[in-house]
N, C-alpha and C positions, 0 to 999 in steps of 0.2 A: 396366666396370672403369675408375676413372679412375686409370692407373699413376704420374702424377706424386707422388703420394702414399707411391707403395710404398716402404718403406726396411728397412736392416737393423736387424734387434731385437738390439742390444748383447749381447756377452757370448755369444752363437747363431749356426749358422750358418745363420738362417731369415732374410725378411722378414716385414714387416708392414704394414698399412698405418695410416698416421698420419691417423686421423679429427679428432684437434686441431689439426692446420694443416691440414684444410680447414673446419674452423667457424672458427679465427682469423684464414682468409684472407678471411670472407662480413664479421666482424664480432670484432673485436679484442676480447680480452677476455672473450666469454662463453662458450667452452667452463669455465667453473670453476663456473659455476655450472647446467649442464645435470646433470639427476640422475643417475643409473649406467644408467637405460632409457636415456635418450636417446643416453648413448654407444655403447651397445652396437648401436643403431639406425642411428648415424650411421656408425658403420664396416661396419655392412652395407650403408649406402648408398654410400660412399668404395668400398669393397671390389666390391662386386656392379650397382650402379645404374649406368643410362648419363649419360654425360656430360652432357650435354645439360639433363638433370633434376636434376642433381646437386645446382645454389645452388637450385632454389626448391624440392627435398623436404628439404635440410638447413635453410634455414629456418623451415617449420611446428617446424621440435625448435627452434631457438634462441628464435623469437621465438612459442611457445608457442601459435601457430597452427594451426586446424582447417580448411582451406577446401580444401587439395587430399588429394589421394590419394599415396602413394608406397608403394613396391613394398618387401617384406621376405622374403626369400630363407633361411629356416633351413636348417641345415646337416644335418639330421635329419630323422627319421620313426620314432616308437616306436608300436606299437601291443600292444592286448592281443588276444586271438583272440578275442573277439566281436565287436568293431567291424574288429578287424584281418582277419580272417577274410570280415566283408563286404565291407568294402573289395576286396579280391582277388578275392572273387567277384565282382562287380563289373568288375573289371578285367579276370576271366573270360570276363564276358557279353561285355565292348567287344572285345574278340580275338575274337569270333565275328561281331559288328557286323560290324567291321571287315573281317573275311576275306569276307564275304558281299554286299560293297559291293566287292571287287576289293582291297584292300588287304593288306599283309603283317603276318599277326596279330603275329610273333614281334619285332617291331619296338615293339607294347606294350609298354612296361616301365617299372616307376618307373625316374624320372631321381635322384630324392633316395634317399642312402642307405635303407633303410628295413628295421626291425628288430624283430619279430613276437614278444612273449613267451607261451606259451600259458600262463596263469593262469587262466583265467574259469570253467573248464569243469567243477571237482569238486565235488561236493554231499558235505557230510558225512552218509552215511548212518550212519557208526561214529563212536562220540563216542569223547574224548579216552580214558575208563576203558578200553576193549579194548585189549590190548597191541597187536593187529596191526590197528588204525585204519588206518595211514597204506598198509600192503599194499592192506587191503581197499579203501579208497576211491579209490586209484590204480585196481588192477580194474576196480572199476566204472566208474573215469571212460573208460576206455577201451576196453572194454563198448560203453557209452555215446555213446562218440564217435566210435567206427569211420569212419564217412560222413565227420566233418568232418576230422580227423584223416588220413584219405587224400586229401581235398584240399588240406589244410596243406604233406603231403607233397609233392603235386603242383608247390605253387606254390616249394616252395623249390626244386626242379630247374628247373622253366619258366620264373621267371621271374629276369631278372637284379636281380644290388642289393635282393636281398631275402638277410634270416638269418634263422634261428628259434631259439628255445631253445623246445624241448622239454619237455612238463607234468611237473610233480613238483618243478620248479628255482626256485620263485619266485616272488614277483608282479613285474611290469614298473618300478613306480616303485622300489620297494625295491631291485633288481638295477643299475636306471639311475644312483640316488644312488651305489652299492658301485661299480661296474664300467662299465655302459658308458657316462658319462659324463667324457669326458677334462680337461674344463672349456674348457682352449686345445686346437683342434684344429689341426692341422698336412697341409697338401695344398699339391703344387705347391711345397714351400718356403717357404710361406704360412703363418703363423702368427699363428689368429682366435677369435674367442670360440664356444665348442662354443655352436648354439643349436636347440632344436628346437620342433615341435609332435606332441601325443601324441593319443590315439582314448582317451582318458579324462577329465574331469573334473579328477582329481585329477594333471594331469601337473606341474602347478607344485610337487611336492614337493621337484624338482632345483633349485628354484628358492634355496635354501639355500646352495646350492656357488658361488652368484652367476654361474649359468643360465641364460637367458631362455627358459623353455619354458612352452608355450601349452597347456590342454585345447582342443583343436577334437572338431568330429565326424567320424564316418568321410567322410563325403562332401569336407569342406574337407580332410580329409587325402588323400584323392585327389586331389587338384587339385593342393596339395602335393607327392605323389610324382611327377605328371607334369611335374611343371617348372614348373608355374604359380607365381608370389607370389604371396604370403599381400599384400594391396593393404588397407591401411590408412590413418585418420585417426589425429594424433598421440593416443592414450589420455590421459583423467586419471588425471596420473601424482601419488600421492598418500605426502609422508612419514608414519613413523609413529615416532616418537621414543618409545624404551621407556627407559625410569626405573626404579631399583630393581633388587633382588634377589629372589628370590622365598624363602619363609618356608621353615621348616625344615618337611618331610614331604608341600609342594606338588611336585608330578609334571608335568611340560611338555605332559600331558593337561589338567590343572586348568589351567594358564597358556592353553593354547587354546582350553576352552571358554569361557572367561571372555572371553579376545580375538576370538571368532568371537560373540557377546554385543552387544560393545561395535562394534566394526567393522561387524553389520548393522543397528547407530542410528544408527552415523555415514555408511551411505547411501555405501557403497565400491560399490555394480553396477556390476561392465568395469570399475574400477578397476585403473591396475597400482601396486601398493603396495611402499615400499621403504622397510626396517628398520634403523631407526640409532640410535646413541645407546649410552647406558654398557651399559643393558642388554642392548642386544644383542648387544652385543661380549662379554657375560659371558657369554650362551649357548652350550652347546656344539654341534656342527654335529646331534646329532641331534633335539639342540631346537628347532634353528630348521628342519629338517622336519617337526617333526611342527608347527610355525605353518604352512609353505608350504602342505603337504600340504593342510591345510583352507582354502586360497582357495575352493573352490566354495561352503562353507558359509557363507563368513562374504559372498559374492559377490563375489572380487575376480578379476579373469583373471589376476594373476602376482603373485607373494607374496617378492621380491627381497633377499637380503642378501648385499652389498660382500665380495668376496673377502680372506678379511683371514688372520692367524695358526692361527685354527680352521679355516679354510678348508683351510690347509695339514696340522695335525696330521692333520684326517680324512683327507685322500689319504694320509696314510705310516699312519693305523691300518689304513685299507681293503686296504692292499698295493700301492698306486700304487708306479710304478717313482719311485726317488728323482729321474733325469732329470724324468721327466714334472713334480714338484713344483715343483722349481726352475724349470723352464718358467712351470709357472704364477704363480708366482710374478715372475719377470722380466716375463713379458708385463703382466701386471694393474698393475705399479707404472708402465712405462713409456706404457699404451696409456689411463690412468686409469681402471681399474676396480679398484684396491688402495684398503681404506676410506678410509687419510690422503689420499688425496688429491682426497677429495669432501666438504673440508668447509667449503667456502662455496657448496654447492648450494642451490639457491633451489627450492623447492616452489610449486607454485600453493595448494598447501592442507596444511597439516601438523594430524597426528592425535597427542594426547600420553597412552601408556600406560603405568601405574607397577604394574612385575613386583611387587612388593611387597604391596598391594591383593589377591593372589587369594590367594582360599579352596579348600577342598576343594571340588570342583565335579562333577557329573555334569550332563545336557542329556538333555530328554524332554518329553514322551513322545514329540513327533511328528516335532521336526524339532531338528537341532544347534545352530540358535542360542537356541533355549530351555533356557537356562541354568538350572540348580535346585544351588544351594549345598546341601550334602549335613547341613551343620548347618540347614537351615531342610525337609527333607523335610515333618515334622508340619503343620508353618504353614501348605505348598503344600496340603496334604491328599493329599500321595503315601505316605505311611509312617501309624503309626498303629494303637494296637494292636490287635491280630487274632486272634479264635477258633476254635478247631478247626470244623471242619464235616462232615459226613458223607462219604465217600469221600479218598481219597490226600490231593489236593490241595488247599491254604488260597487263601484269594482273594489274585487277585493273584501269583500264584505263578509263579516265575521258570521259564519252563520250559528258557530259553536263556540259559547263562551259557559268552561267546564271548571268549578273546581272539583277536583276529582284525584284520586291513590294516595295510597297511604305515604308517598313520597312525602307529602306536604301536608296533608288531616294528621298527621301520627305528631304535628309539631301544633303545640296551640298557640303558639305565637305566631304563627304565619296564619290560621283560622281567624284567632282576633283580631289582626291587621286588615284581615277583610271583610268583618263587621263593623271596623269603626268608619273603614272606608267606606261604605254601605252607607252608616248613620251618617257619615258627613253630606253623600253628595244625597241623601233623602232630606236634610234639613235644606236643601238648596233645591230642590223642587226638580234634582233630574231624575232620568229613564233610562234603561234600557233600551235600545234599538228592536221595534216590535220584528225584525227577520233573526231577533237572534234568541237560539234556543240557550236557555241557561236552565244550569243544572247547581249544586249542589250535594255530595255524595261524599259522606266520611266515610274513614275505616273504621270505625269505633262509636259506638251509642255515648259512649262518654262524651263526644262532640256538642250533641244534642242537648247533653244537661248543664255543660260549661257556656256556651252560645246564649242558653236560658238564663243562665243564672246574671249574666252578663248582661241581659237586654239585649243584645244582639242579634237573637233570630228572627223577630220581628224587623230590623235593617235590611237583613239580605233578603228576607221574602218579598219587601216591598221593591226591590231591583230585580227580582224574578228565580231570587240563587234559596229558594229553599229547599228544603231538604228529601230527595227524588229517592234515594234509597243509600244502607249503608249495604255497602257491598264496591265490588270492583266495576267502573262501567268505561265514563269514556274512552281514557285511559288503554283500554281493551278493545275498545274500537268497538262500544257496545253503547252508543250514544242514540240507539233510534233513530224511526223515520221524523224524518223534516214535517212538516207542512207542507202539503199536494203543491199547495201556489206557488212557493217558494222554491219547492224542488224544482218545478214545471219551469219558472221565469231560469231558475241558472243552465237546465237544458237546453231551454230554447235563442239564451243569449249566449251559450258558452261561457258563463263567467267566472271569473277566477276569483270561486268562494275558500273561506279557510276557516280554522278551528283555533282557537286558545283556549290551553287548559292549564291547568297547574298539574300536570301527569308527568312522567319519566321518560313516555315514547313518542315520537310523532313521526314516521315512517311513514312515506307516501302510498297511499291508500287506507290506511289504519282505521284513522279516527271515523271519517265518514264516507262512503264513495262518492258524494259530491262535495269533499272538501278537498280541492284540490293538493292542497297543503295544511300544515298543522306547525303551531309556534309556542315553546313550552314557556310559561310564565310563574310568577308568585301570586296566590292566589290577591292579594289585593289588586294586580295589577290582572288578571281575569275579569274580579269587575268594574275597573276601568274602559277594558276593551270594550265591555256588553253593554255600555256606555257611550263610548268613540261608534262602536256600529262597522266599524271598517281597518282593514291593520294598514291601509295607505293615509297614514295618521301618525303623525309624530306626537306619542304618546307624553313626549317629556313637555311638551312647547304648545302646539296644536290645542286650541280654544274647545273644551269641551261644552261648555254653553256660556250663556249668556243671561244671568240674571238681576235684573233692576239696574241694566247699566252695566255690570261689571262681569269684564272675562271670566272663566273658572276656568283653572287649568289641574292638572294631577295634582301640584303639588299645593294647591289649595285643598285637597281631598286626603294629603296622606297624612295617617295621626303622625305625631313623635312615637320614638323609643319606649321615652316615659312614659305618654300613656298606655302603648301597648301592653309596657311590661306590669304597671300596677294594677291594669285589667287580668293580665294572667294570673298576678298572683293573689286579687282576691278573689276569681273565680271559677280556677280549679282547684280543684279538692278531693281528696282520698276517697272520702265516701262517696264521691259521685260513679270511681270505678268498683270501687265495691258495690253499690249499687246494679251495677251493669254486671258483672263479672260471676258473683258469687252465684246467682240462678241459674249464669247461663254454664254454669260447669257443676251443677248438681249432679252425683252421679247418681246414677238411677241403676237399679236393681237388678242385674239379670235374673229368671226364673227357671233355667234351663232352655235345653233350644226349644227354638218360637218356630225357626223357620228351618225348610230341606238344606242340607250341605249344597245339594245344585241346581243353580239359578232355573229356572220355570222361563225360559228366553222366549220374548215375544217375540213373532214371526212377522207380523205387519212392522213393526218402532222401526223408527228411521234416526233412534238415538242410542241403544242398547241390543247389538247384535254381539253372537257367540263368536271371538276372532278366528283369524280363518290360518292360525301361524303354525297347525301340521298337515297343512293341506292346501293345492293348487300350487301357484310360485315359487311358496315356500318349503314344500316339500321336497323341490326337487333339487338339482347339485348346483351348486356354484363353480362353473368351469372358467369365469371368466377370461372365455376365449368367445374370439367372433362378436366384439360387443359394439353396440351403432350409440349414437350420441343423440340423448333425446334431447341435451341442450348445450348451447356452451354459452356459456356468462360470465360478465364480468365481475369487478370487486363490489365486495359488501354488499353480497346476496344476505338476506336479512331468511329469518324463519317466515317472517310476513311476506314474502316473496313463493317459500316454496311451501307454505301451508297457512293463508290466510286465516283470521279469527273472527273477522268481522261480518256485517250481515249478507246473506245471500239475495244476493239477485236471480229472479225468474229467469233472465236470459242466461244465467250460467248454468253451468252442466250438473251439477250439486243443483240449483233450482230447477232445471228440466226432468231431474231425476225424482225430487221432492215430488213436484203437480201429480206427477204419474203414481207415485205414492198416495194420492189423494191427503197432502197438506196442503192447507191453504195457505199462500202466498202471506197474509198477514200472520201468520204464525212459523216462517220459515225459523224464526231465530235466528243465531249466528251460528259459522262453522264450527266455530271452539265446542258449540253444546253439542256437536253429531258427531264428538269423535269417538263416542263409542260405537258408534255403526261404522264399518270400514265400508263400505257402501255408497254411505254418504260421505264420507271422511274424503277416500280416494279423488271424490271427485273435486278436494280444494287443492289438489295437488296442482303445484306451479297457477295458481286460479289468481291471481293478483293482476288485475289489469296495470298496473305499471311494471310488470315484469318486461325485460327486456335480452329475449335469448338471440342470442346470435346467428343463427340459423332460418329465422324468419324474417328472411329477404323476400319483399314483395317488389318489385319496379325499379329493383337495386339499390334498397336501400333495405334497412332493417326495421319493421314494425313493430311497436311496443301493444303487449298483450300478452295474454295466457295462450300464447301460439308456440308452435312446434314444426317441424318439416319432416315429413314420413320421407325416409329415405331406403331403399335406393330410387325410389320414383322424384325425389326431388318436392314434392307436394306439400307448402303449404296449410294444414291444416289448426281447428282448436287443439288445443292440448291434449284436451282430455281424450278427441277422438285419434289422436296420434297413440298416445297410452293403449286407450283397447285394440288399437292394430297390431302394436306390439306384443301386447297379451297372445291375443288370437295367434299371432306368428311362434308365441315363445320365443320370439328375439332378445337376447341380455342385452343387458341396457348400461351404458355408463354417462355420466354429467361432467364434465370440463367446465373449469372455473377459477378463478384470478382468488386476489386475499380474501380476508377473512369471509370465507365463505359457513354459512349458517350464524352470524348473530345475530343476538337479538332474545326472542322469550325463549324458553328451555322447552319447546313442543316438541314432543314427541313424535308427532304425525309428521314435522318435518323430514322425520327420516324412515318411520312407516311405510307413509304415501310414495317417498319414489321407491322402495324396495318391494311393493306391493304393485307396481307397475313394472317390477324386474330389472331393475337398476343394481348391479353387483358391484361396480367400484365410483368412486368420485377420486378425479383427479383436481385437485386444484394447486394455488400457492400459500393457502394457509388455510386452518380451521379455527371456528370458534369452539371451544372446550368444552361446552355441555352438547351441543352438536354433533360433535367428533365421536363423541363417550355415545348418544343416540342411535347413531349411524352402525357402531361397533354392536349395539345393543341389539340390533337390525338385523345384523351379520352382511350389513355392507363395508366393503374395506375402501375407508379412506386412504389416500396415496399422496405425497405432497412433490408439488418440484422442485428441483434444485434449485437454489437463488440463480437468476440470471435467465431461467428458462420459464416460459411461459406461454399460453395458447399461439399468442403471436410471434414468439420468437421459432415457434413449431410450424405455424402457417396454416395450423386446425381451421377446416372451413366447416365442417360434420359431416363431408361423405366419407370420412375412411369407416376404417375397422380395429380395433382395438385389443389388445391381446394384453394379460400380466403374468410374467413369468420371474418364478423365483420362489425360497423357502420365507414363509411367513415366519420372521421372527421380531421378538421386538424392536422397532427404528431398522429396521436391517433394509440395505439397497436393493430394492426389486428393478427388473425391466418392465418400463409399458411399451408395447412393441406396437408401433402404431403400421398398417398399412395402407396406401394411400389407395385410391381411385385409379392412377397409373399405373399401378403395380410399386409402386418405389414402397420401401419399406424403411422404416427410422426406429433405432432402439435408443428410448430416451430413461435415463436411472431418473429413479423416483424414490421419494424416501415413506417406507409404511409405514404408517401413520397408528399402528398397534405400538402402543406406548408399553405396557409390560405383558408378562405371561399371563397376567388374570384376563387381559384386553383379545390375547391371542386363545385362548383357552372358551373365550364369550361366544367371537366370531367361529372357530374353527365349530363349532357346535349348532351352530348359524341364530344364535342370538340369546340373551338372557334367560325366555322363559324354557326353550330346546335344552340348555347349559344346565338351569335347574330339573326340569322334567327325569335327566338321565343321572341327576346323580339323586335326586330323590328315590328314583326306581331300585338303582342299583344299593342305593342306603336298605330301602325295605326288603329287599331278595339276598343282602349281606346273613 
């Protein structure tokens, strides 16, 4: 803390501290043109950094330098109960570590606030048409989740500086944007920029309210919650100057797919991007989430817009107390984060997007940044006319039509636009396509009272879109079993079913395992689909029925502007989030401990097992020498590739492993709820039937599956039974692989799972960042190649053998010393991928919670 900085914040009786006399005092002048990142950085280094470090971590921000490291201390910890939930268990296991090394478990505890939402956990097994959806699938989520859910319990008694909101309430991001984020936080008298890092992907939604929040993984989020910084180089910090209006009956979906488009040409990876300009200032704060929202998509790590007048409106619509506003307000103008007064910031690189330019847009089939303008479907050869076929269902045929994530619920003008569209095509006497499951699912109970207050939830029930549960589902690839018949006819025709949802991800196998494909939409135009019945359907043109004589087309069904917007604004309203808000953050009383410091670990749960991270694999050394290739893959290997989320099937090895467990196959749930059993977890490793490793050549060609080839016998086998060979052998393991290898959601088990099958290095030619940070987390060492070289330019087939040799320092040039089958031998430079010494200090320790364990120990025997 360097105090000579600290002052009083005018007009308050708080301080603050003055991060612009200490960059005016290194070098006169250039705090005006450091962007809104670097201020918010720089007073967390005034505020939190020690002395000592102070001038030379404030100048890599002034003078746009990368060479050291310096410390960033968020104020936060948000998580969702699947990463959140490991996390803790995790934290479980080191309380046991620790007591069993002579230590006092109960002394574990996050040190960072840290606040748990359970959303992950519901599969719609009842679609929106059942009136009592959202009963049933609560039930069953709790059926279902008994085991993890009584440790949830647990951990909110045991441990300190831990809160939960409870399933049924929400998703995490949607909740953080409404309620729990205050913007300026206030401690000590202290008055600072609210900043956190979240166990999702998708945490830079808050990033809107002008934010600074990170997706990490679970693992960096425990490092996090122990007190550790977050130990960074300064980010390219990247403008994005938006131009224009955007056109009458475009949706802040269409303005994002088109910007999630354009922003993965312009080569934003680990960028942190900040939104300025006319047009941003005209968006409203739910528009500029649902652009945050999608940083992972488009690959930027923070998605940034300047606290300015919308900033403010949203706190008094959401029900912010008026105090807190004016706070915010005073703090951002005096501390420079209010828009006017960042605007002779200087960019390293400015990006220029004109609002005006987008069309109606949907993104498919495979991934969000593959934009498909909805007027060009025929052209792409996605739409197109189609003839009946024998049995129910037409090719192509939607079998999931989802509004679903807080991408698009957290904006109620794209919610409204899909109740009026609802009311229109209900006054015109259409349907729903009966093969198509709709859903319904906000982030937010607020949805629910606005929808009502609107007359609108009675529209979408009668289309089938009511309201299945709030929480996170399709999205997550937690959309439930189909209909027996329905599954049964696309089996037995092979038909090329698919999904629309209004979600962030659509990754091949995600959404459903019999939707071959998935196509991200706005939700008005979700249920249009569930309407059309089929995406070989030119949605802009293509005759949706026919009543009393006259065609009905889309654009018969979409309201105006106008009236969406005079629906918005007569009805939402403050009180409707204060009505939501204020119960569900009662705080409730501790009475001393309830429960033991350590967890009572059920022996049968096949969702909450004790980790196994000082003992087996992990126990032993890392020589990474002698290591065989359990895969080699090509680009944009996704997390949904190396650690699935969605529902288990009986034939996979995670379901053979469950039966045997005595669960029953209707309650397998999804992988995401087993990652706290590594048990069950291990067994999603590489589990994705559209995985496609290199190595499993069957008839000379390469077969797509969760296959593997045990070598040296050359053997074809599943994955999973290649993995326990390996195990059994103690063979090290290494993965070969092409760009951005791991994006996608920030799971942790992606990098668990293969280090837990003894996987020491990953060689590829890039990483995605919360990944990278996972894998390190793991104490597997990423290794990247040099531009130009690559599996293919090597001739990697997976018989050799694998060696790295060199001093582990930060970025520094190691050798992979590859040996071939022939004896020939190749020393190819690789660059490691330990970004600084905090990165090298994680691994060399062999991961986060080993990293903490020894200096916890040696803190209490000091």
């Amino acid at each position: 803390m360097n105090t000579q900085y600290r002052k009083p914040l005018p007009g308050t009786p708080l301080d603050y501290f003055d991060a612009r006399s200490a960059v005016e005092a290194l070098v006169p002048g250039a705090w005006a043109g450091l962007p809104y990142t670097s201020r918010v950085l720089a007073e967390n280094l005034v505020r939190r950094g020690a002395p000592e470090q102070l001038g030379a971590s404030l100048g890599q921000l002034i003078h746009r330098k990368r060479d050291l490291d310096f410390p960033w201390y968020p104020a936060r910890v948000v998580c969702h109960d699947i990463l959140g939930q490991t996390a803790l268990v995790d934290l479980a296991g080191l309380r046991d570590a620790i007591a069993e090394r002579g230590g006092d478990p109960a002394k574990v505890n996050p040190v960072v606030p840290t606040q748990l939402i359970v959303d992950h956990s519901l599969a719609v097994e009842c679609g929106g048409y059942d009136p009592d959806a959202f009963t049933k699938n609560r039930a069953i989520e709790d059926r279902r989740n008994e085991d993890r859910f009584h440790f949830i319990d647990w951990t909110k008694q045991a441990f300190e500086n831990v809160d939960v909101i409870p399933p049924g309430n929400g998703i995490m991001h949607q909740i953080n944007l409404e309620k729990m984020s205050p913007v300026v936080q206030v401690q000590g008298g202290v008055a600072f920029p609210d900043t956190l890092v979240g166990t999702d992907s998708h945490t830079p939604h808050v990033d809107a309210l002008g934010v600074l929040a990170v997706g990490v993984g679970g693992l960096e989020a425990e490092n996090v919650m122990l007190g550790r910084a977050s130990w960074m180089r300064l980010p390219d910090i990247i403008g994005v100057e938006l131009a224009g209006h955007r056109q009458p009956g475009i949706t802040a979906t269409d303005i994002v797919l088109a910007m999630t488009e354009f922003l993965r040409q312009q080569k934003v990876v680990g960028a942190y991007l900040e939104f300025y300009g006319p047009g941003a200032r005209s968006l409203t704060l739910g528009d500029r989430a649902t652009i945050s929202n999608m940083a992972p998509e488009y690959g930027a790590t923070a998605a940034m817009f300047a606290i300015d007048e919308q900033t403010l409106e949203y706190l008094r619509l959401t029900g912010r107390e008026e105090q807190q506003v004016r706070l915010v307000h005073t703090y951002a103008q005096e501390a420079g984060l209010w828009a006017d007064t960042l605007a002779a910031v200087e960019y390293e690189r400015v990006l220029h997007f004109d609002l005006s330019t987008v069309v109606r847009n949907m993104a498919g089939p495979s991934n969000p940044h593959a934009r498909l303008a909805t007027s060009e479907l025929t052209a792409r050869g996605i739409a197109g006319a189609w003839q009946a076929t024998p049995g129910q269902l037409p090719d192509g045929a939607v079998i999931i039509a989802a509004i679903t994530s807080c991408t698009n619920t957290s904006n109620p003008r794209n919610v409204i636009a899909a109740g009026l569209l609802a009311r229109n095509a209900n006054r015109l006497g259409l349907a729903r396509k009966p093969w198509v499951k709709t859903s319904l699912a906000p982030g937010s109970k607020t949805v629910a009272l606005y929808l009502d207050e609107a007359g609108l939830s009675v529209e979408l029930e009668k289309l089938g879109f009511g309201i299945v549960a709030f929480a996170c589902t399709t999205c997550n690839g937690m959309s439930g079993a189909l209909d027996p018949a329905i599954q049964q006819e696309i089996i037995d025709r092979d038909l090329y079913a698919t999904a629309v949802l209004s979600g962030n991800r659509n990754f091949d196998g995600r959404i459903h395992p019999y939707a071959k494909q998935a196509f991200l939409a706005s939700p008005p135009l979700v249920v249009a689909y569930a309407i059309a019945g089929t995406i070989r359907f030119d949605i802009e043109n293509d005759v949706l029925a026919v009543v009393e004589g006259k065609e009905v087309r889309l654009k018969d069904l979409w309201p105006s502007d106008e009236e969406i917007d005079a629906v918005v604004s007569a009805s939402v309203k403050p009180e409707q989030f204060r009505q939501v808000y204020i119960p569900m953050f009662a705080i409730e009383e501790r009475t001393g401990p309830q429960v033991p410091p350590l967890y009572a670990w059920r022996a049968q749960s096949t969702y909450i097992r004790r980790p196994p991270y000082w003992e087996g694999a992990l126990a032993g050394a890392r020589n990474l020498r002698g290591m065989r290739p359990l895969a080699v893959l090509g680009d944009n290997i996704t997390t949904d590739h190396l650690s699935p989320s969605n529902a288990i099937l009986a034939s996979s090895a995670a379901g053979e492993y469950l039966l045997k467990m005595g669960l029953p196959e209707e309650d397998f749930n999804s992988y995401a709820t087993h990652r706290g059993d590594h048990l069950t977890a291990q067994r999603a490793t590489f589990a994705n039937p559209k995985l496609v490793n290199e190595m499993a050549v069957v008839g000379g060609k390469v077969k797509q599956g969760s296959l593997a080839r045990v070598e040296p016998e050359g053997q074809v086998v599943r994955m999973w039974e290649a993995i326990e060979t390996y195990m059994q052998r103690k063979q090290p393991l290494i993965i070969i692989a092409g760009a951005d290898y791991g994006q996608g959601s920030s799971r942790d088990w992606a990098a668990k799972g293969v280090r837990l099958a003894g996987v020491e290095a990953i060689a590829a030619e890039g990483f995605e960042r919360i990944h990278r940070t996972n894998l390190i987390g793991m104490g597997v060492l990423p290794l990247e190649f040099k531009p130009g070289t690559n599996r293919h330019t090597l001739g990697i087939d997976g018989t050799e053998l694998f060696d790295v040799v060199g001093e582990r320092t930060p970025r520094a040039t190691l050798t992979l010393l590859i040996q071939r089958r022939s004896g020939e031998r190749v020393e190819v430079p690789v660059t490691c991928r330990l970004d600084t010494a905090e990165e090298v200090s994680i691994y060399e320790a062999g991961g986060v919670l080993q990293r903490f364990a020894q200096d916890f120990l040696e803190a209490a025997s000091a």
